[in-house]
C-alpha positions in Angstrom: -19.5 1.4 -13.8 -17.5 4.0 -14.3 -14.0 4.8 -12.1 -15.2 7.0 -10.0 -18.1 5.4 -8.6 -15.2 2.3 -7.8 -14.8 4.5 -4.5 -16.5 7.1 -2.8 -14.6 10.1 -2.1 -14.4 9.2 1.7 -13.9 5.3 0.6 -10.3 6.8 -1.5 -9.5 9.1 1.5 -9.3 5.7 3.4 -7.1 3.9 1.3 -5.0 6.5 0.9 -4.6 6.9 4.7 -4.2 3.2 5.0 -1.2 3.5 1.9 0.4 6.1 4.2 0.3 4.2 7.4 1.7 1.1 5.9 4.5 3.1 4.5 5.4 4.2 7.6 6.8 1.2 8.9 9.1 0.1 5.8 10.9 1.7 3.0 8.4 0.2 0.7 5.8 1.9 -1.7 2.3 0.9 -2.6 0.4 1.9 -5.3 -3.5 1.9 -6.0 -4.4 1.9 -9.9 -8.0 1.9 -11.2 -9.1 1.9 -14.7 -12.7 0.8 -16.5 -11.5 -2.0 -18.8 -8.3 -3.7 -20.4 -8.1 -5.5 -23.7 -5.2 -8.3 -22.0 -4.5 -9.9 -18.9 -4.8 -7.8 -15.4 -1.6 -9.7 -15.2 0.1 -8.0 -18.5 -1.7 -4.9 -17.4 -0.2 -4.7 -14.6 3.3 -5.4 -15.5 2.8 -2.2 -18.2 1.7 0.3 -15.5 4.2 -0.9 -12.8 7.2 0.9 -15.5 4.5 3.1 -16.8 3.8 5.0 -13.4 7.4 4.6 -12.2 7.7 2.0 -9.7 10.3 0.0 -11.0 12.5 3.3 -9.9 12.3 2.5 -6.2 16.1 2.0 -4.8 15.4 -1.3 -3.2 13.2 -2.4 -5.7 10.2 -3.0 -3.2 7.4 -1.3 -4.9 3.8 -3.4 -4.7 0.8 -2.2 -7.0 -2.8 -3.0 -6.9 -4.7 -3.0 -10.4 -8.8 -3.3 -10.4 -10.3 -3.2 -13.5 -13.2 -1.7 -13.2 -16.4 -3.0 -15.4 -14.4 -5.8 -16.2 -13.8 -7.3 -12.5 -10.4 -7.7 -12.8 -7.8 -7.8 -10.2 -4.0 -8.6 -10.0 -1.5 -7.7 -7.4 2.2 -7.4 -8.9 5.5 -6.7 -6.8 9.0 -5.6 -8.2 11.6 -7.6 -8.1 13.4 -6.8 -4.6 10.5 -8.0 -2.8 9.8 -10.8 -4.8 12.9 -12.3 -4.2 12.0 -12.6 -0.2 8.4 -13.2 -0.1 6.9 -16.4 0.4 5.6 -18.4 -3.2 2.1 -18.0 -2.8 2.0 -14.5 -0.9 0.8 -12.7 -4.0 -1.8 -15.0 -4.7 -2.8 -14.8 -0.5 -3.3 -11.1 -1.4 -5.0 -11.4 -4.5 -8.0 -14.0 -2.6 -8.4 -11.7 0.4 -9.3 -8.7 -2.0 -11.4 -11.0 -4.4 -13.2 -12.2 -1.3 -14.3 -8.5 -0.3 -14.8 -7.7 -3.9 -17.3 -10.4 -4.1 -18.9 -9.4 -1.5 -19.2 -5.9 -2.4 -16.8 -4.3 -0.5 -14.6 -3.0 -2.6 -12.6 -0.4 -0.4 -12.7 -3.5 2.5 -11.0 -5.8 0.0 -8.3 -3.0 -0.7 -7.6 -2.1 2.6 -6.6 -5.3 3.6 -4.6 -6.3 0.9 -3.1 -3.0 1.4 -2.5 -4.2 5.1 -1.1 -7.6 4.2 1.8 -6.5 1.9 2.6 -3.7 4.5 2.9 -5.9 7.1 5.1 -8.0 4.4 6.9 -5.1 3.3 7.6 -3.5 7.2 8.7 -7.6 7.6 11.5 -7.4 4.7 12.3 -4.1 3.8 11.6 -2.3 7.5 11.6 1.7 7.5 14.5 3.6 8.3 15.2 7.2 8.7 16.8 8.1 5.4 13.7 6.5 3.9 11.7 9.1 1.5 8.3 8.8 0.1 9.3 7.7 -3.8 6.3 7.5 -5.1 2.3 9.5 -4.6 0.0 7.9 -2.4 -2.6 9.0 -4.6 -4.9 6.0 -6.2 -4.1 6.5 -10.4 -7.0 6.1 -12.4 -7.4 6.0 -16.6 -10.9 6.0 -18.0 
């Protein structure tokens, strides 16, 4: 399958819209990134786009980024370090079941909407917005074929 037919056009739109409303309860950034296939761990792959599309940057270290694998049905959830520090043990792997759930069921846009949901509400929780807060990083889901 390729990237783009992950998501419909209206199915992005959503998650974008759902990024955007999360962020605007906490000083915290989400990131979407889709890609076909990886040749390592979603994991590993993760780790290397979380410095690669700059969200190891964010001042309080609160940046959260979902990676999907395309054609390989891979998923991982990674967080940077502020937010690690405060979340509970097994909130990343919470997150990561919700989506898998939806995924298996099909409903991939479902499955990232509420993960997307469930580390805002997280993020809101820890790190909650405040009005010198700016938008470090796009909203935009990053994709590599």
């Amino acid at each position: 399958m390729e990237v783009e037919q992950f998501l419909t056009n209206q199915e992005e739109q959503e998650i974008i819209e759902v990024i955007k409303e999360a962020e605007r309860n906490t000083s915290g950034e989400i990131r979407v990134h889709l890609e076909k296939s990886l040749d390592r761990e979603p994991i590993a792959r993760a780790q290397e786009l979380f410095y690669l599309l700059g969200m190891d940057k964010t001042a309080d270290k609160n940046g959260v980024l979902f990676y999907v694998a395309v054609d390989d049905h891979k998923f991982a959830i990674i967080g940077d370090e502020g937010i690690d520090k405060v979340v509970p043990d097994n909130f990343w792997e919470s997150i990561k079941d919700e989506v898998i759930n939806e995924f298996v069921k099909g409903n991939s846009k479902d499955g990232l909407v509420k993960g997307i949901r469930h580390a805002g509400d997280k993020l809101k929780e820890y790190f909650p917005y405040n009005n010198k807060d700016n938008n470090e990083l796009s909203d935009e889901i990053s994709k590599h074929h």
